[in-house]
Every structure is written in structure tokens, then in C-alpha cells.
C-alpha positions in Angstrom: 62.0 128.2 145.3 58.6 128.0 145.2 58.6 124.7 146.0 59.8 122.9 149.1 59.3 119.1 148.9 62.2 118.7 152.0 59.6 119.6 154.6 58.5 116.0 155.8 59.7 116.1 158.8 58.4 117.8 161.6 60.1 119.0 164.9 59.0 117.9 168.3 59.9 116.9 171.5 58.8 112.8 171.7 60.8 109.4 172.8 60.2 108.7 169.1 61.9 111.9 167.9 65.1 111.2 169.9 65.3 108.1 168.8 68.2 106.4 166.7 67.5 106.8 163.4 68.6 103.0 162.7 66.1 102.2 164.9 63.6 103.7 163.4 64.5 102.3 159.6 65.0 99.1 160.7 61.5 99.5 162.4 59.5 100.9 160.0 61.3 98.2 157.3 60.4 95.6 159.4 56.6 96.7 159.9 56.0 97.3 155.9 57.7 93.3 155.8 55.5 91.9 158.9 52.8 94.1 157.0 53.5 92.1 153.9 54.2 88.8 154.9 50.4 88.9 157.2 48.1 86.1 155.3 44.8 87.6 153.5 41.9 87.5 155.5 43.7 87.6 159.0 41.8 90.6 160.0 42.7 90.2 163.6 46.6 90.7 162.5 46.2 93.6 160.3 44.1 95.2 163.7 46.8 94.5 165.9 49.5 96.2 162.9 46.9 99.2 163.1 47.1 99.4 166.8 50.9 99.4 166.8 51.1 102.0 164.2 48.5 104.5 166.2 50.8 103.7 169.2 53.8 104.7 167.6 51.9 108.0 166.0 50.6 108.5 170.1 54.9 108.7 171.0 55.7 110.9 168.0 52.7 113.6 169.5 52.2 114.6 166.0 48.8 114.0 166.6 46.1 111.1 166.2 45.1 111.9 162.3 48.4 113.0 161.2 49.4 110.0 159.1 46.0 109.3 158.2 45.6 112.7 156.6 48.2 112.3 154.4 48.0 108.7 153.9 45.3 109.4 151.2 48.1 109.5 148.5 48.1 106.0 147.9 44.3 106.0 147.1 44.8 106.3 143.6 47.2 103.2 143.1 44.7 100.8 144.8 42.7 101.7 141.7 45.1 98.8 139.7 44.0 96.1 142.2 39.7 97.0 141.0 39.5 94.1 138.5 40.7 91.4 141.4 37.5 90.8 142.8 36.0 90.7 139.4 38.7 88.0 137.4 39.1 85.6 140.6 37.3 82.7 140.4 35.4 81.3 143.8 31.9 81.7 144.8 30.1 84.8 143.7 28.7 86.8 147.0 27.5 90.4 144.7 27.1 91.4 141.3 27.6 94.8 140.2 24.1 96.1 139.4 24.0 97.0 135.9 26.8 95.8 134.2 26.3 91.9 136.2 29.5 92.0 136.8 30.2 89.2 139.4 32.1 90.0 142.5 33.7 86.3 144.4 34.6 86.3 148.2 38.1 84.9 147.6 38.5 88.4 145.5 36.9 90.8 147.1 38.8 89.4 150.5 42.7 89.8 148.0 41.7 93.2 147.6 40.6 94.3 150.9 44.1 92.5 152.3 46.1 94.5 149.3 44.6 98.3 150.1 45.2 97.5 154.2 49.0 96.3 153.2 49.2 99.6 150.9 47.6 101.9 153.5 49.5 100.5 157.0 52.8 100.7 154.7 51.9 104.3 153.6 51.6 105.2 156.9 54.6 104.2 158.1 56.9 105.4 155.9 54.9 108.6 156.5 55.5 108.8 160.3 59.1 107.8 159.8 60.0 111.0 157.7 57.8 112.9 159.7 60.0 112.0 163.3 63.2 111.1 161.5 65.4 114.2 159.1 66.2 113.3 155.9 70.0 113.2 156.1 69.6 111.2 159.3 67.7 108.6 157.4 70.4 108.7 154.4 73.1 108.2 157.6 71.2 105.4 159.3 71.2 103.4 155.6 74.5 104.1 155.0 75.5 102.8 158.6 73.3 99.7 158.1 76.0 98.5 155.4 73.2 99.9 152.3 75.6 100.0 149.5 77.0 103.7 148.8 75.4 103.8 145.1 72.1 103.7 146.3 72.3 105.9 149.1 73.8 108.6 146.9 71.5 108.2 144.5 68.0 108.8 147.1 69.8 111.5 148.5 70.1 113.5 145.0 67.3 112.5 144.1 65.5 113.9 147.0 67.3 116.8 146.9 66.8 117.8 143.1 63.3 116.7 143.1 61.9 120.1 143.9 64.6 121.9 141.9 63.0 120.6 138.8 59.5 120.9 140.3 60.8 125.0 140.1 62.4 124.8 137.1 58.8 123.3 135.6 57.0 126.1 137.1 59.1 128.8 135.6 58.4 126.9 132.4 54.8 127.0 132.6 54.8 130.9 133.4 56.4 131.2 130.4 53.8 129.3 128.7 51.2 131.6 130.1 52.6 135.0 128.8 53.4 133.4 125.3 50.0 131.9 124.8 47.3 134.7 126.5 43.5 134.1 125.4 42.2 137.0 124.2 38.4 137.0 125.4 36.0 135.7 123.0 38.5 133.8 120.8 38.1 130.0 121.1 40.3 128.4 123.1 43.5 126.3 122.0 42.7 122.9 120.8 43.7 120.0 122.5 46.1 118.8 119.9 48.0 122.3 120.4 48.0 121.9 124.1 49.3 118.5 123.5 52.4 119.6 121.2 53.3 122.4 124.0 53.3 119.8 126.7 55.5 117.0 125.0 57.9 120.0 124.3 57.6 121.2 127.3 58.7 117.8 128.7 61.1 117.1 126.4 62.8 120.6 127.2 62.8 119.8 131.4 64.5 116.6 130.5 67.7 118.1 128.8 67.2 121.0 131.4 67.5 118.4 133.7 70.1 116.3 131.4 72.5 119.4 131.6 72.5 120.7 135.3 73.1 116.9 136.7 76.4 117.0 134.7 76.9 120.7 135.9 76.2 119.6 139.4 78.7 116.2 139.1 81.7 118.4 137.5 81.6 120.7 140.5 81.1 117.5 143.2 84.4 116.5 141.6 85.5 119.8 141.7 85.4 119.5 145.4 86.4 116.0 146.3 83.6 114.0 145.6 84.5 110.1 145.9 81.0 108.8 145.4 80.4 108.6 149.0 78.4 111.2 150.9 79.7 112.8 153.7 78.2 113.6 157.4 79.2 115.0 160.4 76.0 113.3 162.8 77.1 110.3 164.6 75.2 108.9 166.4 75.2 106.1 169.6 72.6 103.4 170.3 71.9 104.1 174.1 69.8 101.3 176.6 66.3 102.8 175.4 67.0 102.4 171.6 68.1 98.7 171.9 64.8 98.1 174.4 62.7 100.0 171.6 64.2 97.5 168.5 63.7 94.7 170.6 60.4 95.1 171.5 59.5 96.3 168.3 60.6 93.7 167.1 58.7 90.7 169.0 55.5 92.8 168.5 55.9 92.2 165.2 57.0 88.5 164.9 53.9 87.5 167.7 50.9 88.1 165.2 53.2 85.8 162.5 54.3 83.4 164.7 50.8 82.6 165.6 49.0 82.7 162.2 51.8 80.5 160.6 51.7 78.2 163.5 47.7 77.8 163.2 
């Protein structure tokens, strides 16, 4: 395979590796929800979410920057939330030199309390995979009562993600060889490069069409009931039910005390 989209996680030796991995769903669900639920403008709250995250990325001794290096992904979907401090009315504080676009405070404070939300939820999900293997994550949702359908279907879809990542590469090789420049001709037009790519796409989907009902006749083939199968069990010890309910206070506290104000 030439590509390997499995390789989240990362092996170490930390009291947040040997964790339960129910724990650790329930905890990083919980965070992105007490992450969510955290008022707009409560600046001390989102601090104190920070400091809990870098905490938790301190245990996991995967180093201070590692989920902020790959937090950067969710850059590019902030880019939706732009026009809010632009279309909300309140008092205007800038206006965008130029174009006089005005920018209001009750805006410009929505959008600064969405990209924190995005980025702190990024995050965690990112130090979860990176401390917890996949089929450990897929066991711990199944053993918190998740219903079977879903679970199945992350798990293929994790799974097969990179398969068709391959089989796209393979297709764009061949593109390569059957469409060589020879130097000094024009390049193809975008329209042509266009018409290759739609049929490109519209060949990976009945690729993909074909091997999933390949892949579910031979599941059958072998017993497949619609529920996956595992042999990791795993038992909450004293440390795991210390480390939920702690968790779990630190994140109620900041609530509790904003909602109560």
C-alpha cells in the first residue's frame, strides 16, 4: 500500500496510554461537549479547557506540540464561519480597509468562540487516537451500548479508507503514462483535465461499488452476523474510575460557574 492512513496512534509508555479505553472516549466526548456547551466570550473557560488539554498531552509524553502540529487541519473549515463578524449586527469596532466592510464586536467575539471550539475539539480527538488503537476505540463504543450498525460501519470505513486512497493512486499513474507531454506541445486544456477527472471519479466509485459487495459476500462467507468481533477485554481498575471522575468534575467546574453567574 502506498498509503497507510491506520498510523494515528502512537506507542508509548504513559498513565494515559494504559488507560481504559472507555475512559478515554467518554473523556474526550465529554471535553468536545463541555467544549461546546462553554458561553462565547468566557475566555477564562476556554483557558482553563486549554490547560486541561496540554495536561492531558504532558501524561501521554507525546510531546508539548504534538497535537498542535497536527491540529492545523481544521484551519480550512473555520474559513465558513469569515462572513460572521461581517452579517452580525451590534456595534462596529473595525472596518476592513478597502472594501469598508464593517466588522461588530458581537461578531468578531462568535467567531473567535467558534475557531477555539473547532481547535480544542480537534485536538482532542487527535490525542485520543494518538494514546488509544483503533480497534480499542471501536471495542470501548461497542461496550458503551453504541448501537452495532454504527460501530461497524467506522470500523470499515476506517479500514477501506486508504484502500481506495491506493486504488486512486494506481489510477492516476495510469493517467500519467496515457497522457505524457511531449516538450514544446501546449499543455492539455482544462476542460480535458476536467473530463479525465469526473471519469476518473466516476470509475473509483464503481471500483469501490464492486469490492464492498466482494468484501460483504466473503464476511458472510465466514460468519459474519453484523457484529464485529474482538478478543481485548478489558477491566476498569481503581486509577481508571479516579481518572473519569476527576475528569469529569474538571469539566463540569468552569460550567457550573459560568451558568450559575
Amino acid at each position: 500500500m502506498h498509503y497507510n492512513l491506520t498510523d494515528q496512534y502512537r506507542h508509548q509508555t504513559s498513565f494515559l496510554h494504559g488507560l481504559d479505553p472507555r475512559v478515554k472516549v467518554l473523556t474526550a466526548v465529554g471535553y468536545i461537549l463541555a467544549v461546546s456547551l462553554t458561553p462565547e466570550g468566557t475566555w477564562w473557560a476556554f483557558a482553563f479547557f486549554f490547560l486541561i488539554l496540554y495536561f492531558a498531552v504532558c501524561l501521554s509524553r507525546l510531546g508539548l506540540f504534538f497535537t498542535i502540529r497536527k491540529s492545523f487541519i481544521a484551519l480550512p473549515f473555520i474559513l465558513a464561519a469569515l462572513a460572521v463578524p461581517l452579517t452580525t449586527p451590534g456595534p462596529v469596532i473595525w472596518r476592513i480597509p478597502g472594501l469598508n466592510w464593517p466588522v461588530s464586536e458581537p461578531g468578531l467575539i462568535r467567531f473567535l468562540g467558534v475557531l477555539l471550539r473547532s481547535w480544542l475539539a480537534v485536538q482532542a480527538a487527535i490525542l485520543l487516537t494518538a494514546v488509544t488503537r483503533f480497534p480499542n476505540i471501536l471495542w470501548a463504543l461497542g461496550s458503551l451500548k453504541i448501537p452495532h450498525v454504527l460501530v461497524s460501519t467506522i470500523g470499515f470505513m476506517y479500514r477501506y479508507l486508504f484502500v481506495m486512497a491506493d486504488e486512486m493512486t494506481r489510477m492516476m499513474r495510469a493517467r500519467a503514462s496515457r497522457s505524457a507531454r511531449i516538450p514544446g506541445t501546449p499543455r492539455r486544456s482544462v476542460l480535458w483535465q476536467g473530463k479525465v477527472a469526473g471519469a476518473m471519479i466516476g470509475s473509483l466509485f464503481l471500483r469501490a461499488l464492486e469490492r464492498s459487495e466482494r468484501v460483504y459476500a466473503a464476511m458472510l462467507s465466514r460468519g459474519y452476523d453484523g457484529c464485529m468481533r474482538s478478543l481485548t477485554r478489558f477491566q476498569m481498575q481503581q486509577r481508571d474510575w479516579i481518572s473519569l471522575g476527576l475528569t469529569g468534575l474538571l469539566l463540569i467546574v468552569p460550567l457550573s460557574l459560568e451558568w450559575m453567574v
